[in-house]
C-alpha positions in Angstrom: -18.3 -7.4 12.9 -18.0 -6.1 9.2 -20.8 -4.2 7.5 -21.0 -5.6 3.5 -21.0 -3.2 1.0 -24.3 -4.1 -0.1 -25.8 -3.6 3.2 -23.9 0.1 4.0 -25.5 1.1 -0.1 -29.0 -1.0 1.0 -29.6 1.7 4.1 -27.6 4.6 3.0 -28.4 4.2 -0.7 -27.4 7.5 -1.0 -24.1 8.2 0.2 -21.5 7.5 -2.6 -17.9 7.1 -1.5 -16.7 6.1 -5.3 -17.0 9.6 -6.8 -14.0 11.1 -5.6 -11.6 8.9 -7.0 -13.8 7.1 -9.7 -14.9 10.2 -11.4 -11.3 11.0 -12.9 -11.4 9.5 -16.2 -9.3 6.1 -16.9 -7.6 7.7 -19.6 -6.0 9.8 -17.3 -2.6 9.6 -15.5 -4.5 10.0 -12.1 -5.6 6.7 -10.7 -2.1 5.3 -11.3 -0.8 8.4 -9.4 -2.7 8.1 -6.5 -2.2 4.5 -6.2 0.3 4.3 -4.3 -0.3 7.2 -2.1 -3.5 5.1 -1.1 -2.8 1.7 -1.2 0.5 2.6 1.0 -1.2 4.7 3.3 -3.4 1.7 3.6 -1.1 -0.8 4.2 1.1 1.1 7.1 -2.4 2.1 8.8 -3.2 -1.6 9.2 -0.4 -2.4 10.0 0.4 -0.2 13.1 -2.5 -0.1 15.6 -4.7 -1.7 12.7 -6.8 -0.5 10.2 -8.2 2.9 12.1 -7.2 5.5 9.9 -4.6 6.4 12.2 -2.2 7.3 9.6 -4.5 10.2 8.6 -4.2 12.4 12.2 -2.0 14.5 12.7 0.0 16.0 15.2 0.9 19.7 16.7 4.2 18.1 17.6 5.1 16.2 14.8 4.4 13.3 17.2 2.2 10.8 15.1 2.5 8.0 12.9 2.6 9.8 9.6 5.8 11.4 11.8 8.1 8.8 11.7 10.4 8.1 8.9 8.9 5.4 7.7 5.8 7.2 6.7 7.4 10.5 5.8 7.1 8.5 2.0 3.2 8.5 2.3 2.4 11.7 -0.2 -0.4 14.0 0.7 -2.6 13.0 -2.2 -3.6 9.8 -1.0 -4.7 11.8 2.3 -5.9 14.7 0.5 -8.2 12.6 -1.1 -9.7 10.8 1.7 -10.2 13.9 3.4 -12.2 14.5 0.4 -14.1 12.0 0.1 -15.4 11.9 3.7 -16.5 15.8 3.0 -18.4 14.7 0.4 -20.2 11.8 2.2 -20.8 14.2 4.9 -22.4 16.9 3.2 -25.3 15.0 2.4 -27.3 15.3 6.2 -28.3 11.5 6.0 -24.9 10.2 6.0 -23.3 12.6 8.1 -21.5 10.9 10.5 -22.5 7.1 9.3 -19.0 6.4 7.4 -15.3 6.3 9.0 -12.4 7.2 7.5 -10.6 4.0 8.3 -13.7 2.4 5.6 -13.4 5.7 3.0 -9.4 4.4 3.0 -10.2 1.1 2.4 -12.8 2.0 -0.5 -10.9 4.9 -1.9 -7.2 2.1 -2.4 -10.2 -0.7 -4.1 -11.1 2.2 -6.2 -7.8 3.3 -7.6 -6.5 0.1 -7.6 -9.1 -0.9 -10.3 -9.0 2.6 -11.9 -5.1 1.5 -13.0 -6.1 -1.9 -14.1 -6.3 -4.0 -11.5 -9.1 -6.0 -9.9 -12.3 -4.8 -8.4 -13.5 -6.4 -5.5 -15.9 -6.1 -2.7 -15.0 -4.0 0.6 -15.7 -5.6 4.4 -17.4 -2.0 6.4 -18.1 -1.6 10.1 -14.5 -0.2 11.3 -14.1 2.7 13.5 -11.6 5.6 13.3 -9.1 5.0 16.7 -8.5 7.5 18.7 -4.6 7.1 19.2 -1.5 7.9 16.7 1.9 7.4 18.2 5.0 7.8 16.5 6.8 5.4 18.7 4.0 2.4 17.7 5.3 2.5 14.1 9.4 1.8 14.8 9.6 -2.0 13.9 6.3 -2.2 12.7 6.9 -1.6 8.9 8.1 -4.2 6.3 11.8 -2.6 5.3 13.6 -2.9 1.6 16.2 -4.9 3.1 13.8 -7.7 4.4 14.4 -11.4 3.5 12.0 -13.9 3.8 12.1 -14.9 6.7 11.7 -11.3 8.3 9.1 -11.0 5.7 7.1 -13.9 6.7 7.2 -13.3 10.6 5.7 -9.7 10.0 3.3 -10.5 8.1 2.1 -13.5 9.8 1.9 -11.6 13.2 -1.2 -10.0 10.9 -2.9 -13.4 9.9 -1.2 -12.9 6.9 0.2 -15.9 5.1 3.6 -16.1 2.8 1.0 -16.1 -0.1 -0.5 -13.1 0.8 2.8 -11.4 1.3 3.8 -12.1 -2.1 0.4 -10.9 -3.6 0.6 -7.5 -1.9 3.8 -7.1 -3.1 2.9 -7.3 -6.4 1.4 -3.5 -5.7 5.3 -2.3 -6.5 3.9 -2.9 -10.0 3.0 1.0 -9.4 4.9 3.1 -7.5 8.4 5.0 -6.8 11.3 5.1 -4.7 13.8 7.1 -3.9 17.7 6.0 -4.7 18.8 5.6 -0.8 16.3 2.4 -0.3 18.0 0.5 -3.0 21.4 2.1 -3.4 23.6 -0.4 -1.2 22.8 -3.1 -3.8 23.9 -1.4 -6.7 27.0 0.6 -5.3 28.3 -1.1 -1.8 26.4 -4.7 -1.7 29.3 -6.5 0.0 33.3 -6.8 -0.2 33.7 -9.1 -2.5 30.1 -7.9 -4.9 29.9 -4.2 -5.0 26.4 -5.1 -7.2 24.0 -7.4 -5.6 24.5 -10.5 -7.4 21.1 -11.6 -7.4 20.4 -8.1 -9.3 20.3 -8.4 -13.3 23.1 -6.9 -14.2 22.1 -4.4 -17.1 19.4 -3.5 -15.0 21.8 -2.5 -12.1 24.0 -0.2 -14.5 20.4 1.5 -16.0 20.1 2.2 -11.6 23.4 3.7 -11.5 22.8 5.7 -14.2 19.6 6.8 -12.7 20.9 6.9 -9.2 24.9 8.4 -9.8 26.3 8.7 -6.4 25.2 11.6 -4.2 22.3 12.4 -6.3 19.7 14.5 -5.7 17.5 13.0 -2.8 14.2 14.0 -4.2 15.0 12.0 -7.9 12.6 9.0 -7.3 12.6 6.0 -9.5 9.9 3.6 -11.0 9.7 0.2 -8.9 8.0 -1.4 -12.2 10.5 -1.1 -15.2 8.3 -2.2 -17.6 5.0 -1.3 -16.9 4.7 1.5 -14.0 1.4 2.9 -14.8 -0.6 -0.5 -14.7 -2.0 -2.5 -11.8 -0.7 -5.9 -13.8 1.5 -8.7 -13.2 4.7 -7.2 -14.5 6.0 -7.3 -11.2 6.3 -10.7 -10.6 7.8 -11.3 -14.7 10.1 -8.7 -13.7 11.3 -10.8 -10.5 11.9 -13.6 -12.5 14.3 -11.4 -14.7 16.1 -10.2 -11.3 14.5 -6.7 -12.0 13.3 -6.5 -8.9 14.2 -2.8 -6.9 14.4 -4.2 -3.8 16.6 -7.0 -1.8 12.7 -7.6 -0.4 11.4 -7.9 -3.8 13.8 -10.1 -5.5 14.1 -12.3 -2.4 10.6 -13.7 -3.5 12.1 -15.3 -6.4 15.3 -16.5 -5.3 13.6 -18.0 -1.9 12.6 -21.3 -3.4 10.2 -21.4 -0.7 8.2 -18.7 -2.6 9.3 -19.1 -5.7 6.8 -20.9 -7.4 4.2 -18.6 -6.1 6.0 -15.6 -8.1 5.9 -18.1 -11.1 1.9 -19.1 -10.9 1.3 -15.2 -10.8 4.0 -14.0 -13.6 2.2 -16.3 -15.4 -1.2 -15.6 -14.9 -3.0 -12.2 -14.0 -6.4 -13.8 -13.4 -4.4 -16.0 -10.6 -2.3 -13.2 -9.3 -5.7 -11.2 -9.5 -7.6 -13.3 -6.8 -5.1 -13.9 -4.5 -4.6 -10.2 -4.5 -8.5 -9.3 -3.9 -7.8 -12.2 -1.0 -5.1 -11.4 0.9 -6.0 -7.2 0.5 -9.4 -8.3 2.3 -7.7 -10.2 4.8 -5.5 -7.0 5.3 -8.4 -4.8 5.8 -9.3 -7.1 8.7 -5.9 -6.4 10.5 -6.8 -4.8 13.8 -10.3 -3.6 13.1 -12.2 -1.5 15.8 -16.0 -1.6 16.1 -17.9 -0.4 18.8 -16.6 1.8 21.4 -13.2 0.9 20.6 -13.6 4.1 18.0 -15.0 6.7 16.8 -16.6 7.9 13.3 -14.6 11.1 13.0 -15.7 14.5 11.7 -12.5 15.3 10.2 -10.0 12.5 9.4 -6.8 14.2 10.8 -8.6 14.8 14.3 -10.1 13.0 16.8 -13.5 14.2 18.3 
């Protein structure tokens, strides 16, 4: 089903789809900033309709997946640049054609994620862009802040994904931004009797509020990683343990005991957190795959043929 890397670079030794994103220097700000674009556009492509590249069309109507709320998050960049790098595969006449999106996404997040100091890793190819985008298949389909464990655990598993790997890709908010109105209910209106979540450090919590002062401007976005938000590390998960994590879905990984030692093996290594990462992101570009003439290789990413 899946075309190794090896194999796509042994017949089509010339078409590069590093450059794009590898070429910016790793002193440079970039990789971290397009991490998240990437790895998030990703992540919500796999997981509504599969990995397809579906995220990337778009729609006279405002009717497809990048449409609906939950993707209006997903910044251009990360789509700017697969667009990118698929015009630069496909200006070379012996590749024209030969590479989809839906793989280009896949490389382009392994790329950026070890541009900002995380872990290389080899990418599964073969998939096919689909055809469809539907702004009605995303509602439901998306992992939300709010999550607990359980709701974590069913979504994720309807993928093949285990609790493990759940916890490893959520070790991405080591990079990343959010805006105050998907956390501010735990530091402002939690419950009756705690207006703070209780299960958020507390210093932490008044260094939000001070970020986040009531009615504040929507656009002011705020690092998910405290400590280290320009890194691909394991921050995230010694940040957990600290209850410094942004979200309820976050923190819930370390005050589940059922997952709890899983956030402790990885706050306390990076080589462990590291391959259960590359693991469960591979398993996540399996999510749903097309081949065949269930799709297409597109021409341009935001359009069908």
């Amino acid at each position: 089903m899946y075309v190794p890397v090896w194999l796509l670079q042994q017949h089509m030794p010339q078409c590069r789809v590093r450059r794009p994103v590898s070429s910016y220097p790793k002193s440079s700000s970039r990789p971290s900033s397009l991490l998240q674009p990437l790895f998030d556009s990703f992540f919500h492509d796999c997981f509504v309709r599969g990995c397809d590249a579906s995220v990337l069309l778009a729609s006279a109507n405002g009717k497809a997946e990048k449409d609906h709320p939950d993707n209006l998050s997903l910044a251009g960049d990360g789509f700017d640049t697969v667009i990118k790098a698929k015009a630069a595969v496909d200006r070379d006449l012996r590749c024209r054609n030969k590479v989809s999106c839906a793989d280009i996404l896949a490389l382009a997040t392994r790329d950026v994620i070890a541009l900002a100091g995380g872990p290389s890793y080899s990418v599964e190819l073969g998939r096919r862009d689909g055809r469809i985008s539907s702004i009605a298949s995303v509602q439901g389909s998306l992992p939300h802040p709010g999550f607990g464990l359980d709701q974590l655990n069913t979504m994720f598993t309807s993928h093949g994904l285990n609790q493990t790997d759940m916890v490893a890709l959520s070790g991405a908010h080591t990079i990343g931004f959010s805006h105050c109105n998907r956390f501010s209910k735990r530091i402002y209106n939690f419950s009756p009797r705690n207006r703070i979540d209780p299960t958020l450090n507390l210093q932490y919590a008044f260094q939000l509020r001070q970020m986040c002062p009531i009615q504040v401007d929507p656009r002011i976005a705020i690092n998910m990683d405290p400590t280290t938000p320009q890194t691909f590390d394991n921050a995230y998960f010694k940040n957990l343990q600290q209850g410094k994590g942004l979200f309820t879905s976050d923190e819930v990984l370390f005050t589940d005991n059922r997952s709890k030692a899983t956030v402790n093996q990885f706050a306390s290594s990076k080589d462990a957190y590291n391959q259960a990462f590359v693991a469960a992101i591979t398993k996540l570009g399996r999510v749903g795959v097309k081949t065949g003439t269930q799709g297409e290789i597109r021409r341009d990413c935001t359009v069908v043929n």
